[in-house]
C-alpha positions in Angstrom: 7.6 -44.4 17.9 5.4 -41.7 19.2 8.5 -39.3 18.8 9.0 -40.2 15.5 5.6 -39.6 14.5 5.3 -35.9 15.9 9.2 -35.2 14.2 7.8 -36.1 10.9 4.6 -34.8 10.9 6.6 -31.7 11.8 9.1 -32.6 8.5 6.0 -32.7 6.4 4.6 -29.7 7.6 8.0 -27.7 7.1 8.4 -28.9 3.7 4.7 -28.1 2.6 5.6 -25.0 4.2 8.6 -24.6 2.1 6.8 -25.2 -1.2 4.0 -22.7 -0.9 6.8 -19.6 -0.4 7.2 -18.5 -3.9 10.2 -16.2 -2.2 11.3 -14.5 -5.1 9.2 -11.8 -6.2 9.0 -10.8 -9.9 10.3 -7.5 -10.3 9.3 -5.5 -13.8 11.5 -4.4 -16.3 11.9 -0.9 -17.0 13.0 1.0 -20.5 16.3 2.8 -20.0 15.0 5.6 -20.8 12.1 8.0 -21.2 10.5 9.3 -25.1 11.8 12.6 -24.0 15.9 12.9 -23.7 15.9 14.3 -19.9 20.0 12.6 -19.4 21.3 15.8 -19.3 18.7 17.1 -16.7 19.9 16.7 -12.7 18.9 13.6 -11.0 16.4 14.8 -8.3 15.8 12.9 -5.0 12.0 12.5 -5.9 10.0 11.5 -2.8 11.4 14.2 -1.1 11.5 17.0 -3.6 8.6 19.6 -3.0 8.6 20.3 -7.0 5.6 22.8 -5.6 8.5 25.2 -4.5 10.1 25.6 -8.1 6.5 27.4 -9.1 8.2 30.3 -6.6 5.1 31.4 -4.4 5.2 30.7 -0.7 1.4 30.8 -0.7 1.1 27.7 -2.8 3.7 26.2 -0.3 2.1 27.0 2.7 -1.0 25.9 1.1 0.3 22.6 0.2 2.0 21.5 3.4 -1.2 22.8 5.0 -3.4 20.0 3.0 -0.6 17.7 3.8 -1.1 18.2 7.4 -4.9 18.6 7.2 -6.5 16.8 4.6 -9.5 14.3 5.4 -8.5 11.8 2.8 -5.3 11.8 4.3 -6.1 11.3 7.7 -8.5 8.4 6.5 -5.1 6.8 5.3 -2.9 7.5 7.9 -6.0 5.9 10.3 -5.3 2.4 7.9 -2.1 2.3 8.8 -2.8 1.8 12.4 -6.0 -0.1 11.9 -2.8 -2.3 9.9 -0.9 -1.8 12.3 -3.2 -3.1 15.0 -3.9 -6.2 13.0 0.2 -7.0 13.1 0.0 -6.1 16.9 -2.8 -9.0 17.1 -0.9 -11.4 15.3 2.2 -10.7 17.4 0.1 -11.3 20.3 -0.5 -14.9 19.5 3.0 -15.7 20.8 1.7 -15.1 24.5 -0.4 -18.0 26.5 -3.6 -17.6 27.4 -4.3 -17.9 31.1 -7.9 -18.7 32.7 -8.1 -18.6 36.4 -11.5 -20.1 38.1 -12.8 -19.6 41.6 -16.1 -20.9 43.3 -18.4 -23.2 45.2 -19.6 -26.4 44.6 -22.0 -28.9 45.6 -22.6 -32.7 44.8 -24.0 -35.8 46.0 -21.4 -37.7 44.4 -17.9 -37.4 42.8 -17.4 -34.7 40.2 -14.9 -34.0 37.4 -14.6 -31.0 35.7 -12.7 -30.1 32.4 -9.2 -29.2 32.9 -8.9 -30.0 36.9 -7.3 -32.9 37.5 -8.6 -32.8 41.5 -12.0 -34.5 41.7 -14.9 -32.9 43.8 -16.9 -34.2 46.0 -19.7 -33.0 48.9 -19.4 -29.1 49.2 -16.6 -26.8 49.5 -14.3 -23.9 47.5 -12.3 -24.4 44.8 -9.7 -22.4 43.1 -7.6 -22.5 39.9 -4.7 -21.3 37.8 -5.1 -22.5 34.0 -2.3 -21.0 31.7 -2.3 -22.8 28.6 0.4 -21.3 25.3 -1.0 -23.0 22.1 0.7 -22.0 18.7 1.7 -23.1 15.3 5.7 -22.0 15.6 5.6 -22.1 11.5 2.6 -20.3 10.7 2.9 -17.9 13.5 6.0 -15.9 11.6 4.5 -16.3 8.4 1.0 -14.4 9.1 3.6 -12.0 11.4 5.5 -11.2 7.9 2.7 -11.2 5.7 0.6 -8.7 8.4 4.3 -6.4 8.1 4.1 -6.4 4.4 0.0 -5.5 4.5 1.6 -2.0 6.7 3.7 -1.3 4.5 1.3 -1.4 1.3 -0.9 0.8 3.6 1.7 3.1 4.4 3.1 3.3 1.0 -1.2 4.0 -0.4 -0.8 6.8 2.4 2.3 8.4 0.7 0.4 7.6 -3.5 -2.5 9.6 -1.5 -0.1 12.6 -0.8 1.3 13.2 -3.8 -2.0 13.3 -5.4 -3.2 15.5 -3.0 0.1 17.7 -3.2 -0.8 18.1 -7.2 -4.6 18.3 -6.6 -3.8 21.7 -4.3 -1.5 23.3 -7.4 -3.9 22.9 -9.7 -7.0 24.3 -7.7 -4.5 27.2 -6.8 -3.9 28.1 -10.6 -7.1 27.8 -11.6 -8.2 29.9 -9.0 -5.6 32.8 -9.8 -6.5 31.7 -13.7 -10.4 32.6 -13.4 -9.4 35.3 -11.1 -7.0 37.2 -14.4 -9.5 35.9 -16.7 -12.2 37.8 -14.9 -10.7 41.0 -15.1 -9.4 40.4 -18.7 -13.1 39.7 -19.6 -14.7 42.5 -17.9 -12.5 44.4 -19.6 -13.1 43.1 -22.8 -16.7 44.0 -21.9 -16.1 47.6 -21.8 -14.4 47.1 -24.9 -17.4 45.7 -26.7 -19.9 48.3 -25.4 -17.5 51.3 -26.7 -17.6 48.9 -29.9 -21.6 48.7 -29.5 -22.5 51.9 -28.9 -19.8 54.0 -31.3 -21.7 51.5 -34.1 -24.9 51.9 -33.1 -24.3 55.7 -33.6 -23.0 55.2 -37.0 -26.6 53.3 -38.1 -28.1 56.1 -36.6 -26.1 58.4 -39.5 -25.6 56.4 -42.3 -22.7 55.2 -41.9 -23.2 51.3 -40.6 -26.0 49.2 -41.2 -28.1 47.1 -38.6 -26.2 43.8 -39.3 -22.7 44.9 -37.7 -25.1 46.1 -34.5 -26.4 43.2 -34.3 -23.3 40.8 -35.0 -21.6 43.1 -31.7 -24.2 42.6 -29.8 -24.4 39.0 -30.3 -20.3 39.4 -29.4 -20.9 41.2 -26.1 -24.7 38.6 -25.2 -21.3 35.7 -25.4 -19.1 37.3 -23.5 -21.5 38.4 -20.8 -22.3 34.3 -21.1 -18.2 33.6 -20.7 -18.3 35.7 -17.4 -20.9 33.7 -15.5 -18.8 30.7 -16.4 -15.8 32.1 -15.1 -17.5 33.0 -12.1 -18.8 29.7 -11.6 -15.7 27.7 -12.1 -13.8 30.3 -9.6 -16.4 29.4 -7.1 -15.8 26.0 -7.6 -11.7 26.1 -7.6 -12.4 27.9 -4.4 -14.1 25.2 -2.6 -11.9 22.3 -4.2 -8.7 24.4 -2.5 -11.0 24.5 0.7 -12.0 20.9 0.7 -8.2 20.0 0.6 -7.0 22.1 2.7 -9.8 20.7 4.8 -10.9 24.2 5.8 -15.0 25.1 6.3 -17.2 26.5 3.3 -15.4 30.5 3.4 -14.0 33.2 1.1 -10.7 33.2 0.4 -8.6 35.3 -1.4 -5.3 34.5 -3.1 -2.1 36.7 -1.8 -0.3 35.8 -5.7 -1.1 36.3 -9.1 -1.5 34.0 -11.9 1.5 35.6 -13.1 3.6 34.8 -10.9 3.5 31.6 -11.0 6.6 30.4 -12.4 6.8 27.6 -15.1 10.7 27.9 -15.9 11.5 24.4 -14.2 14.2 22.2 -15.2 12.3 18.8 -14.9 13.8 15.7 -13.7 16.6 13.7 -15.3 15.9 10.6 -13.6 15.1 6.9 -15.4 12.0 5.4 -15.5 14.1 2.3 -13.5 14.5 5.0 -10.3 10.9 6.4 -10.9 9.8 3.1 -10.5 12.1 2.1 -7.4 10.1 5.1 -5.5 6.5 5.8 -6.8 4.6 4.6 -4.4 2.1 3.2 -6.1 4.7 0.5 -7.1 5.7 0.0 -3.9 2.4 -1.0 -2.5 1.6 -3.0 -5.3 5.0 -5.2 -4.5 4.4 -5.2 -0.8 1.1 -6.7 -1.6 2.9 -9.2 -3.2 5.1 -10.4 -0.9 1.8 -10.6 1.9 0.4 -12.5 -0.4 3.2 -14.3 -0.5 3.9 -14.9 3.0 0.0 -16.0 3.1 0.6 -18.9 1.3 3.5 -19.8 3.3 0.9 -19.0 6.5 -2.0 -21.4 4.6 0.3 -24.1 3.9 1.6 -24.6 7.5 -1.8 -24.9 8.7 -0.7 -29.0 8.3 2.1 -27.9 10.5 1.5 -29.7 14.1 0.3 -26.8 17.1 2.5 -27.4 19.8 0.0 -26.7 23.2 1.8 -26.2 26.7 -0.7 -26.4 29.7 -0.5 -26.2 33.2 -2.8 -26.6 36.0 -2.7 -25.6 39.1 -6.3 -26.6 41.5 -6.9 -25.6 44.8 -10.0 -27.5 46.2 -11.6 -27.0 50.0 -14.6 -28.4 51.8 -16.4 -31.1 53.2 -17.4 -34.8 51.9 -19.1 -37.5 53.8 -19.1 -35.3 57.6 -15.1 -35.2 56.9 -13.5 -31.6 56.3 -11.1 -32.5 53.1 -8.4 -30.0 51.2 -6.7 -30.9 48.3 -4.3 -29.1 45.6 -3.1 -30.2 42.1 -0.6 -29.1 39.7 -0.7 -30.8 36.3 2.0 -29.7 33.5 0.9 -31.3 29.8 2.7 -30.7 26.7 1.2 -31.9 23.1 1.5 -32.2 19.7 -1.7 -31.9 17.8 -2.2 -32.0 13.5 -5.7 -31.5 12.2 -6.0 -33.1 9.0 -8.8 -30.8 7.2 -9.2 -31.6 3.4 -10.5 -27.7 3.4 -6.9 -26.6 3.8 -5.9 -27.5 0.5 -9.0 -25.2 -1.0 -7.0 -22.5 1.4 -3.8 -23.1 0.0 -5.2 -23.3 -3.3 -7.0 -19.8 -2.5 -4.0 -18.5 -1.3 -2.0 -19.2 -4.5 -4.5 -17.3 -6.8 -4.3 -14.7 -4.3 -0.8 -14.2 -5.3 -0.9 -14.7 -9.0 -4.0 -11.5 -8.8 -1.6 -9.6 -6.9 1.8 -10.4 -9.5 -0.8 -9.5 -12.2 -1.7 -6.2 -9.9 2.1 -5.5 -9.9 2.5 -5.9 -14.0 -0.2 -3.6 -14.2 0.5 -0.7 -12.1 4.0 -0.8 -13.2 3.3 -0.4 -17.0 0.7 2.1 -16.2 3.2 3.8 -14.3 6.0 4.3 -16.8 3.8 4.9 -19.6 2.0 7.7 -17.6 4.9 9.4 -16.4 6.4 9.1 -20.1 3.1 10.8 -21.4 3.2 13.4 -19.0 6.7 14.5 -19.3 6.1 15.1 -23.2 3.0 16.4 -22.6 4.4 19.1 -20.1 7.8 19.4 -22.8 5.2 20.3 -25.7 2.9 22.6 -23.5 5.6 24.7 -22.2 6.9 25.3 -26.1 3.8 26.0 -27.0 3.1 28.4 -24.3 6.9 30.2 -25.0 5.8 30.4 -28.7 2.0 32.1 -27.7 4.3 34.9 -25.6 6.3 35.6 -28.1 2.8 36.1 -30.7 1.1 37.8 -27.9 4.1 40.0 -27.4 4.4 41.1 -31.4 0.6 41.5 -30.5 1.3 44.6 -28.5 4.0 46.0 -30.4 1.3 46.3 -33.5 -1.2 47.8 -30.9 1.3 50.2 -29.3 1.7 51.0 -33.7 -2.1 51.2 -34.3 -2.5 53.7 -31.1 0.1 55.7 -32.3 -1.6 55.9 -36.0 -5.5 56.6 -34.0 -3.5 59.5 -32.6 -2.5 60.9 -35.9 -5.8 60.1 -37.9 -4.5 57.4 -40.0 -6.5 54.1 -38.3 -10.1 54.4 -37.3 -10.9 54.4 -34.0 -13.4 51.0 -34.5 -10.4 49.2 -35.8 -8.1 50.3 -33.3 -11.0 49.1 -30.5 -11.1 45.3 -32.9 -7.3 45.3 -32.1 -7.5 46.0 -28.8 -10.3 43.5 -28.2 -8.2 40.7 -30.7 -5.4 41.4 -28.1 -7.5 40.3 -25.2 -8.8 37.7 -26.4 -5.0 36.5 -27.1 -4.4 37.3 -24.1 -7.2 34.9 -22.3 -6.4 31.9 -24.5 -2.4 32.5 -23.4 -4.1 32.1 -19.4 -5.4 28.9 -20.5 -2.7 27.6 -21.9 -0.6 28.5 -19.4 -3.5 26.6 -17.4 -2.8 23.3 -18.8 1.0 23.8 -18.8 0.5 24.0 -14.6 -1.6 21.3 -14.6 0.5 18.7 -17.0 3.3 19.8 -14.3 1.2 18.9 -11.7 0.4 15.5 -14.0 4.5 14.7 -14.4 5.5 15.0 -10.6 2.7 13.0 -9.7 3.0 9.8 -12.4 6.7 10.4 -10.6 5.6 9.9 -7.3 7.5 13.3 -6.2 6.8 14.6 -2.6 5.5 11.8 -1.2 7.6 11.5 2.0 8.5 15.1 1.8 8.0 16.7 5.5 8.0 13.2 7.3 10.8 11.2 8.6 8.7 8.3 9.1 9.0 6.7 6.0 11.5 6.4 2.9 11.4 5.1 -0.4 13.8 2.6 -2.2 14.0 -0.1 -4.8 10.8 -0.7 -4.8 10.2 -1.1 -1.2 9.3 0.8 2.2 11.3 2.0 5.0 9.4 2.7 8.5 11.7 3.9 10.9 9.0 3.6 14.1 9.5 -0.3 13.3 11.1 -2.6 15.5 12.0 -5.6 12.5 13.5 -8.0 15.8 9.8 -8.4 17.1 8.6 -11.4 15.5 
């Protein structure tokens, strides 16, 4: 009867087990495609494309990989993964027995029994003892294994979300560095410009031939610009340190081997669908991994009605003397047992455990919308910001051909040499708005490759990326 018991306590617990495994995982739906028609565009191999390369400056590249390697936020992450990763190690460990081992003297007027020696002492003597004692749950054990594997992986795949962030974070404190930097000397310029303006007025008033109002109006144009450059100072000091911070360099100068020109924004961007963005953005990853631990958890919480099986062995050594007689005596007890605790708190746990899971499904719905809707924003934001920017060029560049006209005409007395300098200063102006919006064109690259997850296992072997789920090549999936 006994037998029976323990084999369907053991039923009960399997099939309680069984119910609180949801086991298949909701997986979102995806639009075919993207707002933007990308079909004809190559399919690119995202998490390991460096789409920093395309921009074609080897600074930027060094710079990148060098934040990649030396980033604090990044090391934080890669120092979860092995705090995870020591947590799975833990849980793996509770497949090995325990073992105590005892050694001592006693002393007693009478006869003594001890827990967990099956020799009794009496009188005085030495005593020595070998306790192993292997108590698991063989249901839970693999569950809180899996679930602990599936909390690695949605720390390694945060790790990789953190990289490409950190990959776009770089190009765009690189361009606005080499932005202010151009803009600097465009506006200094211009502030040449404006004192010629200034002071070729000013002597005008003095004859006649302008009044006090136009001084005044310039030199409320030049008090601006002087206003403009201590901005642009300020934000180059501040790209600067951002580019240091990620690069995880000390507070230093540094100046930029590349200019803001040549950074290149002639890309061809990706033709893949938001179905294979989302089977390797990170982000989506984790958030599915933390499903299925979740997942697993329940399965773990459930079999806590599962029975522990407990194998115990004792082996007792005991020498000395009782009533004038020398005695020795040794031991060895083996005990095997099947235990169930019957806590009403484990259906609160189980209970817990399911709500864990619907937060995380809802997690999942979340970051997955988010995810295509971003990365459909982004690529017709960076579509209509490069047009725009091809369209500025090609004003800025009928600019010049007028100027080149209006020199020509100072040269021969037929344009003023005032207007000409208005011109000149109308062209640099152009010319600074055209930086900024080539500005926002590098930064809503920056913006596409990221809501794509591009780069993030690019320069690792560690890790890869695939319908929606994590590869770790330094794991060893037979340890249980």
């Amino acid at each position: 009867m006994q037998t029976k018991a323990s084999l369907l306590c053991l039923l009960l617990a399997m099939v309680a087990t069984g119910c609180g495994y949801h086991g298949q995982t909701p997986r979102a739906q995806a639009p075919e495609s993207f707002s933007v028609d990308t079909t004809a565009n190559p399919v690119k191999n995202l998490p390991d494309h460096p789409w920093w390369q395309e921009m074609g400056s080897r600074e930027l590249d060094r710079l990148v990989l060098e934040a990649l390697e030396n980033n604090q936020q990044i090391s934080i992450a890669a120092k979860n993964i092995e705090v995870a990763q020591s947590v799975l190690e833990t849980v793996r460990l509770g497949w090995l027995p325990s073992v105590n081992l005892m050694a001592g003297r006693f002393n007693s007027d009478g006869v003594v029994l001890l827990q967990n020696l099956p020799v009794p002492l009496a009188g005085s003597g030495n005593i020595f003892a070998f306790l192993p004692t292997w108590v698991a749950n063989i249901i839970q054990l693999p569950n809180q294994t899996k679930s602990a594997e599936k909390k690695v992986d949605a720390t390694a795949a945060d790790y990789l979300t953190l990289r490409t962030t950190i990959a776009a974070q770089v190009v765009t404190s690189y361009a606005l560095l080499l932005a202010s930097i151009e803009q600097e000397r465009l506006l200094v310029a211009l502030q040449e410009n404006l004192r010629t303006q200034f002071s070729t007025t000013e002597s005008m008033r003095a004859r006649g031939l302008q009044n006090q109002i136009a001084v005044i109006e310039q030199d409320s144009d030049l008090q601006q610009l002087l206003g403009q450059l201590a901005l642009n100072r300020s934000n180059q000091i501040a790209a600067k340190n951002a580019l240091l911070t990620l690069l995880g360099r000390p507070l230093a100068s540094f100046t930029p081997q590349n200019k803001f020109a040549d950074l290149n924004l002639d890309v061809i961007t990706p033709g893949n669908t938001p179905t294979s963005v989302l089977a390797t953005r990170p982000d989506v990853v984790a958030a599915r991994a933390k499903i299925d631990a979740a997942d697993y958890g329940i399965s773990a919480t459930a079999s806590l009605f599962a029975p522990d099986l407990m194998l115990s062995a004792a082996s007792v050594r005991a020498t000395g003397n009782a009533a004038g007689e020398r005695f020795s005596a040794q031991e060895t007890v083996e005990i095997g047992l099947l235990s169930v605790a019957l806590d009403p708190q484990f259906i609160g746990k189980i209970s817990t455990a399911n709500k864990q899971y619907d937060a995380a499904v809802l997690n999942y719905l979340k970051v997955v919308d988010q995810a295509i809707k971003e990365a459909d924003n982004a690529l017709a934001d960076f579509e209509a910001r490069r047009t725009a920017l091809t369209k500025a060029e090609k004003a800025l560049a009928n600019q010049k051909t007028n100027l080149a006209t209006y020199r020509a005409m100072v040269h021969n007395g037929l344009l003023a040499q005032t207007q000409y300098l208005q011109n000149l200063t109308e062209l640099d102006l152009a010319t600074i708005a055209i930086i900024q919006s080539k500005l926002q064109a590098v930064n809503s690259l920056a913006t596409l490759y990221q809501s794509m997850g591009a780069g993030a296992t690019f320069g690792q072997d560690q890790y890869r990326l695939a319908d929606q789920s994590i590869g770790d090549s330094n794991r060893d999936d037979t340890k249980n």
